[in-house]
CHARMM internal coordinates of N, CA and C (Angstrom, degrees):
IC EDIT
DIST 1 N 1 CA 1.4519
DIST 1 CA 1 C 1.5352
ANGL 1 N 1 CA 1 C 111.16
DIST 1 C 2 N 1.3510
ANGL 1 CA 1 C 2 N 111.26
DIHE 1 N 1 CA 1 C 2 N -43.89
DIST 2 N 2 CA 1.3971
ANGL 1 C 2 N 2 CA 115.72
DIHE 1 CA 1 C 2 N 2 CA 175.09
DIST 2 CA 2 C 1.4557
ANGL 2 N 2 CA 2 C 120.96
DIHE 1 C 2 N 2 CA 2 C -65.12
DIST 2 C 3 N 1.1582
ANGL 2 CA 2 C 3 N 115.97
DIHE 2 N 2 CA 2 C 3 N -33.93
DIST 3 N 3 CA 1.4993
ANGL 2 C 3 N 3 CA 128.57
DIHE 2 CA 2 C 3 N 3 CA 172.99
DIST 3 CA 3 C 1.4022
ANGL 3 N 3 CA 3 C 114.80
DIHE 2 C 3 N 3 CA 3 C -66.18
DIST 3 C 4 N 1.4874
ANGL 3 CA 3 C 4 N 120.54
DIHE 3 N 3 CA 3 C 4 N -27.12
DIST 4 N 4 CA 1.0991
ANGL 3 C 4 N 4 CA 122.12
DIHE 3 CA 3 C 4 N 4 CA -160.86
DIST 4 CA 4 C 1.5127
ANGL 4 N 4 CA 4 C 96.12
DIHE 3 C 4 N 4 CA 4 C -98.43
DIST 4 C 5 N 1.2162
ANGL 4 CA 4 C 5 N 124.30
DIHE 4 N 4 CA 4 C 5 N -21.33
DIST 5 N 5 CA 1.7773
ANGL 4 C 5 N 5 CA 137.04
DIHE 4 CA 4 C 5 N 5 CA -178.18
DIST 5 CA 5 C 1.3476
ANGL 5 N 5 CA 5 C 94.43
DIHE 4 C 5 N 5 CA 5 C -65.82
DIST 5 C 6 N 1.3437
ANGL 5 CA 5 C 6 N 113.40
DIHE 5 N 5 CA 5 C 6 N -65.29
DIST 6 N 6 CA 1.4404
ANGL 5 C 6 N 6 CA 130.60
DIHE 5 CA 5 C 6 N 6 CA -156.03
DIST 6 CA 6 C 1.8971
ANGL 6 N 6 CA 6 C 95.41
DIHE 5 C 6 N 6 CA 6 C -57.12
DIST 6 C 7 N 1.4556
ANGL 6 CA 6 C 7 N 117.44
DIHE 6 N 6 CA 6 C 7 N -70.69
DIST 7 N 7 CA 1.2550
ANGL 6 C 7 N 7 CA 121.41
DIHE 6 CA 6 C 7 N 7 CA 167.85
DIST 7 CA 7 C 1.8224
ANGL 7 N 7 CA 7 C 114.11
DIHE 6 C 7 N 7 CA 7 C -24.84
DIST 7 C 8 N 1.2530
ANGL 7 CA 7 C 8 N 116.88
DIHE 7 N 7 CA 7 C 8 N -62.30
DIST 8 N 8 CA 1.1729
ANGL 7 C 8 N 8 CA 117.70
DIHE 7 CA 7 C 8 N 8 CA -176.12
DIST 8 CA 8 C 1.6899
ANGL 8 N 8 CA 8 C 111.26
DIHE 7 C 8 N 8 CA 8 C -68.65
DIST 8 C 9 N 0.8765
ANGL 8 CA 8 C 9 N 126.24
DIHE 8 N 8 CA 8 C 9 N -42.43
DIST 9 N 9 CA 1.3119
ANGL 8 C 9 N 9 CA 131.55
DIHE 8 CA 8 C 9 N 9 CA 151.55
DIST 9 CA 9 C 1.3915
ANGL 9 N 9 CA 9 C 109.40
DIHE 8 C 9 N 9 CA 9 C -23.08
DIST 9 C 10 N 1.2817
ANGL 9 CA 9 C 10 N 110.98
DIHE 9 N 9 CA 9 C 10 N -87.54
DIST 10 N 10 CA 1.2631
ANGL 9 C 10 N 10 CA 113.98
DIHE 9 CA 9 C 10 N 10 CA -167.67
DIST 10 CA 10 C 1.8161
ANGL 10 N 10 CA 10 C 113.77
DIHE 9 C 10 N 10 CA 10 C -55.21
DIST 10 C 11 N 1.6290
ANGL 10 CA 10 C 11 N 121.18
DIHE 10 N 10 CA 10 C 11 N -42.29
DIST 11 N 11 CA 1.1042
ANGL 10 C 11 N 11 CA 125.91
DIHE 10 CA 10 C 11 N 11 CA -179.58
DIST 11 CA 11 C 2.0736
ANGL 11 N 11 CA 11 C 103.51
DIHE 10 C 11 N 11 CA 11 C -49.63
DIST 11 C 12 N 1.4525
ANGL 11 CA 11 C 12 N 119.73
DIHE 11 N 11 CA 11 C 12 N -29.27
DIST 12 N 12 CA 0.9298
ANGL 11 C 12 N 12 CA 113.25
DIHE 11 CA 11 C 12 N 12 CA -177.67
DIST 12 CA 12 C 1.3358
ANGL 12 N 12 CA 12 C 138.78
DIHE 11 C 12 N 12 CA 12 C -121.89
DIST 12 C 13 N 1.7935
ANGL 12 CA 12 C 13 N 90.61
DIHE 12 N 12 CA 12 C 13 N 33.74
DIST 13 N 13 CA 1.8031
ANGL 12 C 13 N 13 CA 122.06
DIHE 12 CA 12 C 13 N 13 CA 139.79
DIST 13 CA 13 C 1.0983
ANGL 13 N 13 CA 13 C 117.86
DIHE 12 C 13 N 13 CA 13 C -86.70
DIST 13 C 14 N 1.3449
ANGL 13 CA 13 C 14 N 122.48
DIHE 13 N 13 CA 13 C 14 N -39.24
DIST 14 N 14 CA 1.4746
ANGL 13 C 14 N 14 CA 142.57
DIHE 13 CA 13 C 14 N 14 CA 163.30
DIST 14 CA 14 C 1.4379
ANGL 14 N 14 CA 14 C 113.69
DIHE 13 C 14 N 14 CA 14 C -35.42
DIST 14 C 15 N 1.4137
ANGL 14 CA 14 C 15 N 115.03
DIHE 14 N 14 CA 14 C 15 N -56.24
DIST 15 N 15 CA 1.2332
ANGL 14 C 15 N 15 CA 116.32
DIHE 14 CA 14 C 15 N 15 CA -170.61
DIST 15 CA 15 C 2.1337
ANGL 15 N 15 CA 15 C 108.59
DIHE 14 C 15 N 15 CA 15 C -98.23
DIST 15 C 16 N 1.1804
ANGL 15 CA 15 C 16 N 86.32
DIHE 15 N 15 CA 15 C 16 N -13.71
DIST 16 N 16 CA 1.5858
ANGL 15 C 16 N 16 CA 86.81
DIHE 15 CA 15 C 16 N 16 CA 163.73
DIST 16 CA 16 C 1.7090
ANGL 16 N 16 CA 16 C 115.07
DIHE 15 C 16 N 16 CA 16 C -88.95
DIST 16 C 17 N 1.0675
ANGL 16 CA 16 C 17 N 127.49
DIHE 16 N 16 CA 16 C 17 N -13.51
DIST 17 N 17 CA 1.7177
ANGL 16 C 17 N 17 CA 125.73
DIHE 16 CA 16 C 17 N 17 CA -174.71
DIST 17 CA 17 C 1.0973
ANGL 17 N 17 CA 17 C 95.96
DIHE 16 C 17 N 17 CA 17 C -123.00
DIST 17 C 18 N 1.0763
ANGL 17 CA 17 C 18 N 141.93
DIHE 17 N 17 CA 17 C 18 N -53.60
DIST 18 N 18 CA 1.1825
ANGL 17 C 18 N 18 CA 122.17
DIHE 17 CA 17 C 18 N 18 CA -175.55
DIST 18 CA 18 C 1.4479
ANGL 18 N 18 CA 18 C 150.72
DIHE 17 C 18 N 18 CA 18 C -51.44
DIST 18 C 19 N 1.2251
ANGL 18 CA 18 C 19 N 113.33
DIHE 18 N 18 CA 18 C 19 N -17.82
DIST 19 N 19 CA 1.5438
ANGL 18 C 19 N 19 CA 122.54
DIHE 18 CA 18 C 19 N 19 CA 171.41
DIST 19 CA 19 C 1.6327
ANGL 19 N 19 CA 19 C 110.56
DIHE 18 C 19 N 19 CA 19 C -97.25
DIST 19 C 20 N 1.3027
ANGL 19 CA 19 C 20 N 122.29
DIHE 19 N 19 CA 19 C 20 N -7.94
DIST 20 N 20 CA 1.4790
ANGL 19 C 20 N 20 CA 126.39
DIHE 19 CA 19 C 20 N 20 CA 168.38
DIST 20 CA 20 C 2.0803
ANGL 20 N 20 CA 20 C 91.86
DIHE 19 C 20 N 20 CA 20 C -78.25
DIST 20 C 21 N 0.9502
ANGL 20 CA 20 C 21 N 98.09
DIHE 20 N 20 CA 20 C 21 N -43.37
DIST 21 N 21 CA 1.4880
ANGL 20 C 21 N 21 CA 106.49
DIHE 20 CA 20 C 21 N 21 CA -166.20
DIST 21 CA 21 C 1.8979
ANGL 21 N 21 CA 21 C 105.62
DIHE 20 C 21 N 21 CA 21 C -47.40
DIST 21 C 22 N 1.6830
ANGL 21 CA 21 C 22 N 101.41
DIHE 21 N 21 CA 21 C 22 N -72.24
DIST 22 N 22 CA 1.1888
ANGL 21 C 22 N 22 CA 111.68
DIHE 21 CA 21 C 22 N 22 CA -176.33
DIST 22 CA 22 C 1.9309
ANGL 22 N 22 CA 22 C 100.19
DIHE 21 C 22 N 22 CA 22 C -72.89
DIST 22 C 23 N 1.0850
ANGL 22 CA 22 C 23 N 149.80
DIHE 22 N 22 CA 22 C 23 N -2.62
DIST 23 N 23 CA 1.0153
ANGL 22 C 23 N 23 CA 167.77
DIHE 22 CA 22 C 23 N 23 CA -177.23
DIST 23 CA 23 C 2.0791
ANGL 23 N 23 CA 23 C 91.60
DIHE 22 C 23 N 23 CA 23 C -79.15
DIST 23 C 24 N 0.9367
ANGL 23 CA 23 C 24 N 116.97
DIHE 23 N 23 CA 23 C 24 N -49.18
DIST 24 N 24 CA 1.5727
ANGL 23 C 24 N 24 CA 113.33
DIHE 23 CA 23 C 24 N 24 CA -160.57
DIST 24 CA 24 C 1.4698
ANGL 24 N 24 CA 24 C 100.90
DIHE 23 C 24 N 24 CA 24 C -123.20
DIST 24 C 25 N 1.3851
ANGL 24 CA 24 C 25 N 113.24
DIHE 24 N 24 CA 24 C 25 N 25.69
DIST 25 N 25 CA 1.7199
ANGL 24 C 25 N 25 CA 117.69
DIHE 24 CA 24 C 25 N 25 CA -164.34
DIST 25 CA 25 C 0.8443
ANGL 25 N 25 CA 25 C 132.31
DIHE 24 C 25 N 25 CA 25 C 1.42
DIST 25 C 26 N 1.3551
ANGL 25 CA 25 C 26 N 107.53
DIHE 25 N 25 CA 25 C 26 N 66.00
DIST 26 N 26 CA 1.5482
ANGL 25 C 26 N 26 CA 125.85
DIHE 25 CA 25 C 26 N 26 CA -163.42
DIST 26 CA 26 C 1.6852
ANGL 26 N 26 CA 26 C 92.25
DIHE 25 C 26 N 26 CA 26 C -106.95
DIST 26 C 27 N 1.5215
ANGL 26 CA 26 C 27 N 104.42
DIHE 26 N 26 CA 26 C 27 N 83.78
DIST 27 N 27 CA 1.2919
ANGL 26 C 27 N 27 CA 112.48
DIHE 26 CA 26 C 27 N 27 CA 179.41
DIST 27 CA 27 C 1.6848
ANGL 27 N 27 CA 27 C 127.61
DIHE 26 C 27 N 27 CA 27 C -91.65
DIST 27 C 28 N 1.4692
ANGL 27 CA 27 C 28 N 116.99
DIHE 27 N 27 CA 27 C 28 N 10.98
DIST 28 N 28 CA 1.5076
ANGL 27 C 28 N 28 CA 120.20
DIHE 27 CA 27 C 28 N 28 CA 165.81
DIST 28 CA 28 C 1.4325
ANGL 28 N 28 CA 28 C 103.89
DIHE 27 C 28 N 28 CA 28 C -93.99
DIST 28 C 29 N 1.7738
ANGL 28 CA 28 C 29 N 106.32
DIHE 28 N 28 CA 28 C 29 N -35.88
DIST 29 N 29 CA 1.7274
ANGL 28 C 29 N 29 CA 92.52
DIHE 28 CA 28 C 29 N 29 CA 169.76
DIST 29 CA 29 C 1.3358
ANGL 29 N 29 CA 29 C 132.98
DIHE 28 C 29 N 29 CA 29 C -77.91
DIST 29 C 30 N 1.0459
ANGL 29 CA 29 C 30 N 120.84
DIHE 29 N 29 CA 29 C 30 N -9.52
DIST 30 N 30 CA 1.6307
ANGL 29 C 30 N 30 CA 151.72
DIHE 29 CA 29 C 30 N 30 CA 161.82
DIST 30 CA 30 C 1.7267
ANGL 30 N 30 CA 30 C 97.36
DIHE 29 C 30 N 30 CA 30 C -50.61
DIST 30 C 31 N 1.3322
ANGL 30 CA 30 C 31 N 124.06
DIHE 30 N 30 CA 30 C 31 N -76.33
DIST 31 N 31 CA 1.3644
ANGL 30 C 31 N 31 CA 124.45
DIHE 30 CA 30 C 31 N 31 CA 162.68
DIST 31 CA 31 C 1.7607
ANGL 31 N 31 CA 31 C 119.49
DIHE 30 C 31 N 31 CA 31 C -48.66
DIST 31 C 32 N 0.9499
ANGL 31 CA 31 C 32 N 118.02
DIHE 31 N 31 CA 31 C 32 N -57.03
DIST 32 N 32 CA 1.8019
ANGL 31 C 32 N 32 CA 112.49
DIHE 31 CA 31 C 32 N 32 CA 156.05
DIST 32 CA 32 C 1.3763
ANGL 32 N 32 CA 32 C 137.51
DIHE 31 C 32 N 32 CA 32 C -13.78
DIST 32 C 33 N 1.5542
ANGL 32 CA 32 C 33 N 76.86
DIHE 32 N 32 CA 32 C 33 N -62.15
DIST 33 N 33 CA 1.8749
ANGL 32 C 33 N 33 CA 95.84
DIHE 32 CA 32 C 33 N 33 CA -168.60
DIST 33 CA 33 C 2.0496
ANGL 33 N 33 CA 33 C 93.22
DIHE 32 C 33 N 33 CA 33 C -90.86
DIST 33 C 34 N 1.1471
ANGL 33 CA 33 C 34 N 133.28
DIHE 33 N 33 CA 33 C 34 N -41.90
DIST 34 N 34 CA 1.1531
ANGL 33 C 34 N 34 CA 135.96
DIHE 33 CA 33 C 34 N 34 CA 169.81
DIST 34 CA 34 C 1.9341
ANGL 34 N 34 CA 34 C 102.00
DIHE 33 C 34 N 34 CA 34 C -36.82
DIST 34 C 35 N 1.6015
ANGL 34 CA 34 C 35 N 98.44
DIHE 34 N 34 CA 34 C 35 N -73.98
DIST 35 N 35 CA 2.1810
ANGL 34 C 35 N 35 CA 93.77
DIHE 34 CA 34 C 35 N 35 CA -176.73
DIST 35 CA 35 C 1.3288
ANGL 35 N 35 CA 35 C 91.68
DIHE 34 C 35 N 35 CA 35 C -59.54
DIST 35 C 36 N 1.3284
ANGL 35 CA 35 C 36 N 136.30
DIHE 35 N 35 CA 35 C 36 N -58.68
DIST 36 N 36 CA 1.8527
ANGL 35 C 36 N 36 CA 124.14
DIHE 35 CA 35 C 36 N 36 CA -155.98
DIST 36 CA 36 C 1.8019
ANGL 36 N 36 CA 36 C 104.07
DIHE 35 C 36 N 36 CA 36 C -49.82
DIST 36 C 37 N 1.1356
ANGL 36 CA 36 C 37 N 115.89
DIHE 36 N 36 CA 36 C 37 N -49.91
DIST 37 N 37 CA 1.7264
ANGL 36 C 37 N 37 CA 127.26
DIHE 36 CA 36 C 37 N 37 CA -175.15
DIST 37 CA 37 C 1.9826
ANGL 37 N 37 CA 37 C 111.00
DIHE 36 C 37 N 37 CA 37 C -63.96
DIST 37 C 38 N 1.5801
ANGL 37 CA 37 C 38 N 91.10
DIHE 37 N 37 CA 37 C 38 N -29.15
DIST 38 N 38 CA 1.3448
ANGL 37 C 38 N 38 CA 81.36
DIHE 37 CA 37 C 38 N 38 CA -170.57
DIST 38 CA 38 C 1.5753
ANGL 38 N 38 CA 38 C 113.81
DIHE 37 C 38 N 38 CA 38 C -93.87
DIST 38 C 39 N 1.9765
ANGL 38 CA 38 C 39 N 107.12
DIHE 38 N 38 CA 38 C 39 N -9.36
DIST 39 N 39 CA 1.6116
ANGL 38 C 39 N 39 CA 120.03
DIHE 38 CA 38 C 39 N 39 CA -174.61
DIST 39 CA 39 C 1.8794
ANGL 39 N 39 CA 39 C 95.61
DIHE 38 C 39 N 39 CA 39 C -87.18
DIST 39 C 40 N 1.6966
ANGL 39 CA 39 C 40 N 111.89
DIHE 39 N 39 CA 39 C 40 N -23.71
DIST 40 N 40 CA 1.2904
ANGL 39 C 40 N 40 CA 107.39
DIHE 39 CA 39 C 40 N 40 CA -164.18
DIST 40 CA 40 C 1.5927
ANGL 40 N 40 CA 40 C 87.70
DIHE 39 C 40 N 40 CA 40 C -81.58
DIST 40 C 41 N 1.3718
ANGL 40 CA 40 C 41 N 133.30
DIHE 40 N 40 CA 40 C 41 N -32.72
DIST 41 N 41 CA 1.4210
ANGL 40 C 41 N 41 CA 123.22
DIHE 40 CA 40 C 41 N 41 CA -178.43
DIST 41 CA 41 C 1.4497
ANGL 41 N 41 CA 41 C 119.64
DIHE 40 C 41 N 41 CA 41 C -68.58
DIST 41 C 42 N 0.7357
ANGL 41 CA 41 C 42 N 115.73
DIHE 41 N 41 CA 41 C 42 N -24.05
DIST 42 N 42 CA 1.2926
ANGL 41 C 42 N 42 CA 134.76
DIHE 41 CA 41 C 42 N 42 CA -168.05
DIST 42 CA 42 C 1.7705
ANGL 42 N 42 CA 42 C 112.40
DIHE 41 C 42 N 42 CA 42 C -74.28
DIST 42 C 43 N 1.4169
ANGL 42 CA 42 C 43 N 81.55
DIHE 42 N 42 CA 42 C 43 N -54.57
DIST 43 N 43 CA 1.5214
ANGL 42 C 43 N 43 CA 92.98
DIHE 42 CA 42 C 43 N 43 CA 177.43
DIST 43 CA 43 C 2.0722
ANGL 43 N 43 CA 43 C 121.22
DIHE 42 C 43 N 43 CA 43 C -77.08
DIST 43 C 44 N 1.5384
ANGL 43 CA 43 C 44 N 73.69
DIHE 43 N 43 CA 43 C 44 N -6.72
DIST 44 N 44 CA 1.9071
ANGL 43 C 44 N 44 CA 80.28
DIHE 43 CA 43 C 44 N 44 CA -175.90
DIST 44 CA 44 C 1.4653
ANGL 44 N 44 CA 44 C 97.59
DIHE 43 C 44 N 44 CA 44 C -96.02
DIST 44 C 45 N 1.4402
ANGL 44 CA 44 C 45 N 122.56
DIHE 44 N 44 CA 44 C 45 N -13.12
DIST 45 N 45 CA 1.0971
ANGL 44 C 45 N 45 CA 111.83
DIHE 44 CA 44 C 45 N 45 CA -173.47
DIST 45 CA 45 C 2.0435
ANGL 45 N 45 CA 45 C 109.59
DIHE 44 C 45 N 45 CA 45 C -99.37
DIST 45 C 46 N 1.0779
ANGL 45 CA 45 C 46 N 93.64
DIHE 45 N 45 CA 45 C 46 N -7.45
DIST 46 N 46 CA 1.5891
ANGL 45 C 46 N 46 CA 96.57
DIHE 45 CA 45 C 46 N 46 CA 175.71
DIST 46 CA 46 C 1.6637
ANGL 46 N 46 CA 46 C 88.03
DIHE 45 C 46 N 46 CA 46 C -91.52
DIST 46 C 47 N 1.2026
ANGL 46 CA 46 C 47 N 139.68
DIHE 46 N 46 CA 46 C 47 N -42.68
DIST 47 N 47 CA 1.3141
ANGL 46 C 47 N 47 CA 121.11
DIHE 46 CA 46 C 47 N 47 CA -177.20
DIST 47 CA 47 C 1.4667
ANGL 47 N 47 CA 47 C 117.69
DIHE 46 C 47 N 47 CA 47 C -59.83
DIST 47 C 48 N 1.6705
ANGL 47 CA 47 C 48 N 113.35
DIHE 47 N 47 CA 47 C 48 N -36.45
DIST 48 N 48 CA 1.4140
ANGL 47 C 48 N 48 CA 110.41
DIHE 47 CA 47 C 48 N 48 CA -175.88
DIST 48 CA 48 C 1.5365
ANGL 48 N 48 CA 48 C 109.80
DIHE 47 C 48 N 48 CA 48 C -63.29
DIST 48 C 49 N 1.2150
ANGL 48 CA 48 C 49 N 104.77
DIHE 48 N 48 CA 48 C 49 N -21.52
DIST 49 N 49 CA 1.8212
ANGL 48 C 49 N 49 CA 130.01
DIHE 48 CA 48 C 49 N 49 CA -168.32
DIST 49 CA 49 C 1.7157
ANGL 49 N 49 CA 49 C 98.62
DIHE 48 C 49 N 49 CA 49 C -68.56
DIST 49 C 50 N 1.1877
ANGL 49 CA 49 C 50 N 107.14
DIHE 49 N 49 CA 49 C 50 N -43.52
DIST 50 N 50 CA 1.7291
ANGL 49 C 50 N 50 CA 103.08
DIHE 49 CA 49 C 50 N 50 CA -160.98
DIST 50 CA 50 C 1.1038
ANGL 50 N 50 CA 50 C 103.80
DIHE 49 C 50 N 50 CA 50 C 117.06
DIST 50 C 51 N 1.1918
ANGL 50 CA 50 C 51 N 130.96
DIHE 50 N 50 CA 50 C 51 N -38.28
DIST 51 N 51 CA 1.8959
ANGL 50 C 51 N 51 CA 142.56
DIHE 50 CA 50 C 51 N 51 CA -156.43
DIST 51 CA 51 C 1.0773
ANGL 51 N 51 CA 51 C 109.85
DIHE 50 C 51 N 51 CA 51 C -69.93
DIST 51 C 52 N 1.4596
ANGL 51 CA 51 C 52 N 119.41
DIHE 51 N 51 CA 51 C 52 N 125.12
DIST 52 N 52 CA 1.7974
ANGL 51 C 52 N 52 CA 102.41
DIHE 51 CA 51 C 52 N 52 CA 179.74
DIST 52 CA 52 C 1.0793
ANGL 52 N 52 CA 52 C 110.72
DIHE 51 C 52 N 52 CA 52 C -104.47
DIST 52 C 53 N 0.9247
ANGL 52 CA 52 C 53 N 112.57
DIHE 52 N 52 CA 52 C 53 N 169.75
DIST 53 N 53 CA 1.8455
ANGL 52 C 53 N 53 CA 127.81
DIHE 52 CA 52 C 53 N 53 CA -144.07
DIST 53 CA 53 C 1.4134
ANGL 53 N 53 CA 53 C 96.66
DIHE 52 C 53 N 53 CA 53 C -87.67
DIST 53 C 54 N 1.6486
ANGL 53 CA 53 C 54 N 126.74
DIHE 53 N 53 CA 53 C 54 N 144.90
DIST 54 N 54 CA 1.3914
ANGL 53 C 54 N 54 CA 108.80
DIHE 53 CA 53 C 54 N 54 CA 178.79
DIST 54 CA 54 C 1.9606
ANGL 54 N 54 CA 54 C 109.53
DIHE 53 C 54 N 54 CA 54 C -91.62
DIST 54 C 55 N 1.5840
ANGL 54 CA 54 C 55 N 80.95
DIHE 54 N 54 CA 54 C 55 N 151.97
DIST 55 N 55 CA 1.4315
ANGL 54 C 55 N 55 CA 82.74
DIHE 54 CA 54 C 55 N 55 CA -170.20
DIST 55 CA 55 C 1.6911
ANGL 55 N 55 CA 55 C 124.04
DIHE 54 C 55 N 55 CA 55 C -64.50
DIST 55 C 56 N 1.3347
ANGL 55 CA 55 C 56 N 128.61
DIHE 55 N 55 CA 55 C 56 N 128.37
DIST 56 N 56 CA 2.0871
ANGL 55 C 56 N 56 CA 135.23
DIHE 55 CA 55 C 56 N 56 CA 145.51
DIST 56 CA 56 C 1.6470
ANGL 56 N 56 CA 56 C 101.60
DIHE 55 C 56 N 56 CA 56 C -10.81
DIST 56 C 57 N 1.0553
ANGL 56 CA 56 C 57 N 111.96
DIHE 56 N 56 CA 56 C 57 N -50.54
DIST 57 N 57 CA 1.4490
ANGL 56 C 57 N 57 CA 113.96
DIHE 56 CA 56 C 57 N 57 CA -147.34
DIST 57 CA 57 C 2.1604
ANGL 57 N 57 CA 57 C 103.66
DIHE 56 C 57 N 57 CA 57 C -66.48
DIST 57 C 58 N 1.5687
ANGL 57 CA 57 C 58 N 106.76
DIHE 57 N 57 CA 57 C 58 N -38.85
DIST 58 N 58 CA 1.3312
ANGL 57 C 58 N 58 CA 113.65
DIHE 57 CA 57 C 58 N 58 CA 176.69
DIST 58 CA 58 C 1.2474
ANGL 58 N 58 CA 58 C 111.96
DIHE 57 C 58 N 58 CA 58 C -53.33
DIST 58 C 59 N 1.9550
ANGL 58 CA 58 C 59 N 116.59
DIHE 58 N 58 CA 58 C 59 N -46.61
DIST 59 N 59 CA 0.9045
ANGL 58 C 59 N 59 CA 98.00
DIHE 58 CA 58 C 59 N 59 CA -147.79
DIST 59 CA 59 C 1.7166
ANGL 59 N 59 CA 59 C 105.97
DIHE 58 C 59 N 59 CA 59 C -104.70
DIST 59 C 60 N 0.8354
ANGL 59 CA 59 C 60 N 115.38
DIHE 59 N 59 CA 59 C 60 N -8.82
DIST 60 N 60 CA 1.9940
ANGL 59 C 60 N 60 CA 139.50
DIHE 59 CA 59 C 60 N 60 CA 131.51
DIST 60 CA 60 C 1.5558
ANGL 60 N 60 CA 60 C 112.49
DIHE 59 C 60 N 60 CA 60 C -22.64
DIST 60 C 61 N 1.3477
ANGL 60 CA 60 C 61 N 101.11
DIHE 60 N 60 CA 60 C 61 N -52.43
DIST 61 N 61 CA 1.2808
ANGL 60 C 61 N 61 CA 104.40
DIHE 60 CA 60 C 61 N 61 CA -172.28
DIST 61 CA 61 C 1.5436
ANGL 61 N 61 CA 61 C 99.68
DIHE 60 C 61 N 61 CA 61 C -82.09
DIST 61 C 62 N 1.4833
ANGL 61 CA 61 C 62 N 134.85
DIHE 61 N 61 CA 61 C 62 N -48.88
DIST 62 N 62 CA 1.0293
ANGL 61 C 62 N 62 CA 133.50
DIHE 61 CA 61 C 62 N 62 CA -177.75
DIST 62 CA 62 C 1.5264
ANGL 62 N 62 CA 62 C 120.83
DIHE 61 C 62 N 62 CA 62 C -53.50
DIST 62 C 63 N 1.6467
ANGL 62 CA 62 C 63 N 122.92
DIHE 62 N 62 CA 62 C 63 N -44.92
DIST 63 N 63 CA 1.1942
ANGL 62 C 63 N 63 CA 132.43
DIHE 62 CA 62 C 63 N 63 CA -160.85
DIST 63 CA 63 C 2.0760
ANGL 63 N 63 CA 63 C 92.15
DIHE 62 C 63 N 63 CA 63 C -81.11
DIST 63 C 64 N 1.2543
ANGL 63 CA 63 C 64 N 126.37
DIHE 63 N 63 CA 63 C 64 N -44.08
DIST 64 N 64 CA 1.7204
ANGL 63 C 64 N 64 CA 136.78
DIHE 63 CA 63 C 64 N 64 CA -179.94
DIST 64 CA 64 C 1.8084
ANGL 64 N 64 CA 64 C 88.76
DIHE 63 C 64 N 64 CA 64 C -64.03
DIST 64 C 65 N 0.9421
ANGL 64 CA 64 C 65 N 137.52
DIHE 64 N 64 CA 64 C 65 N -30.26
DIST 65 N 65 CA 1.4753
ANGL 64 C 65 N 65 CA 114.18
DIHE 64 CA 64 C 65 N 65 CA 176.57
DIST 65 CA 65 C 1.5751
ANGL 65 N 65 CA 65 C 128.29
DIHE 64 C 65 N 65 CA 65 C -104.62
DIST 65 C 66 N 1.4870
ANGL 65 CA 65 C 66 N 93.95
DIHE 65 N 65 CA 65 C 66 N 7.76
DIST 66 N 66 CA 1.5125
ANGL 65 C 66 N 66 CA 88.59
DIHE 65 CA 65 C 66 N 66 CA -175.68
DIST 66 CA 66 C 2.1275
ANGL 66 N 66 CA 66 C 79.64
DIHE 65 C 66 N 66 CA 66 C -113.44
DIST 66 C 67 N 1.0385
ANGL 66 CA 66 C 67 N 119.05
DIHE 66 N 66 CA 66 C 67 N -9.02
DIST 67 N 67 CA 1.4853
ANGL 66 C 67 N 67 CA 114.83
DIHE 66 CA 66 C 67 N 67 CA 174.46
DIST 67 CA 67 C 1.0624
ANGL 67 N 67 CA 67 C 100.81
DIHE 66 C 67 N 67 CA 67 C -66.76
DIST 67 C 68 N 1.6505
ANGL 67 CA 67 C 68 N 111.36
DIHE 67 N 67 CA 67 C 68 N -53.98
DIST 68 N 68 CA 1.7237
ANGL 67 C 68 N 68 CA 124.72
DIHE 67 CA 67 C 68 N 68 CA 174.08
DIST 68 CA 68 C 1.6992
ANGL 68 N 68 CA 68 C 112.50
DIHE 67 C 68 N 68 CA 68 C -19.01
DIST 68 C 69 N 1.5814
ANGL 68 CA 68 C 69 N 97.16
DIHE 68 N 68 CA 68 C 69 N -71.32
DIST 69 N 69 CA 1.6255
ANGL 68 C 69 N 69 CA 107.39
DIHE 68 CA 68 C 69 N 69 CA -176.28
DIST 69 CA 69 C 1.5034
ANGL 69 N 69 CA 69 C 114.84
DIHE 68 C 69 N 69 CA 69 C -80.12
DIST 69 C 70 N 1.2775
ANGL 69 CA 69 C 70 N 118.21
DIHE 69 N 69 CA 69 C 70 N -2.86
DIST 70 N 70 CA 1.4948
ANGL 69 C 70 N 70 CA 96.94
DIHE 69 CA 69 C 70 N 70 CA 170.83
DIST 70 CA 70 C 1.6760
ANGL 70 N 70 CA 70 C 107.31
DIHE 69 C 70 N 70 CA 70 C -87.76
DIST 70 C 71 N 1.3829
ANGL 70 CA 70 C 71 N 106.67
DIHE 70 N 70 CA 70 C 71 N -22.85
DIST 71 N 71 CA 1.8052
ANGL 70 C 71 N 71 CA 94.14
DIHE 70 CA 70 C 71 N 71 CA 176.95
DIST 71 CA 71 C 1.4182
ANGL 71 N 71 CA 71 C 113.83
DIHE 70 C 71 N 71 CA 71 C -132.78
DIST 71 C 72 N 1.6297
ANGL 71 CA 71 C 72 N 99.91
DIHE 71 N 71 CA 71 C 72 N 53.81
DIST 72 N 72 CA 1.0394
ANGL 71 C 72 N 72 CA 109.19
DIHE 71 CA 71 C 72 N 72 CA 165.19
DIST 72 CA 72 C 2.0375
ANGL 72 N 72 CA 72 C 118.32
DIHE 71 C 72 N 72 CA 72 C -116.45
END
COOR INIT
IC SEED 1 N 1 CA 1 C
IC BUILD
């Protein structure tokens, strides 16, 4: 039931932005809103799941220490 909310949900951002979108061929925001819709689904669907989301902070931490050693 929740999956199916979430789906419909999303189908009806889809159909609300999207034809202004391709309407003004505004095709970098077209790609934007495409990853933003598909990271916000994604993440609603590990919540409906139970699953918690993995944390910014690892991979923050990972990308600041390998910057560390390349100009260090």
């Amino acid at each position: 039931m929740n999956v199916a909310l979430l789906i419909i949900i999303g189908l009806a951002i889809i159909g609300y932005e999207l034809p202004g979108i391709l309407r003004n061929g505004w095709w970098a925001e077209l790609i934007v809103f495409v990853i933003l819709l598909a990271l916000a689904f994604a993440l609603g669907l590990l919540q409906i799941m139970r699953i918690a989301p993995p944390s910014p902070i690892h991979g923050i931490e990972f990308l600041v220490e390998q910057l560390a050693r390349l100009f260090a």
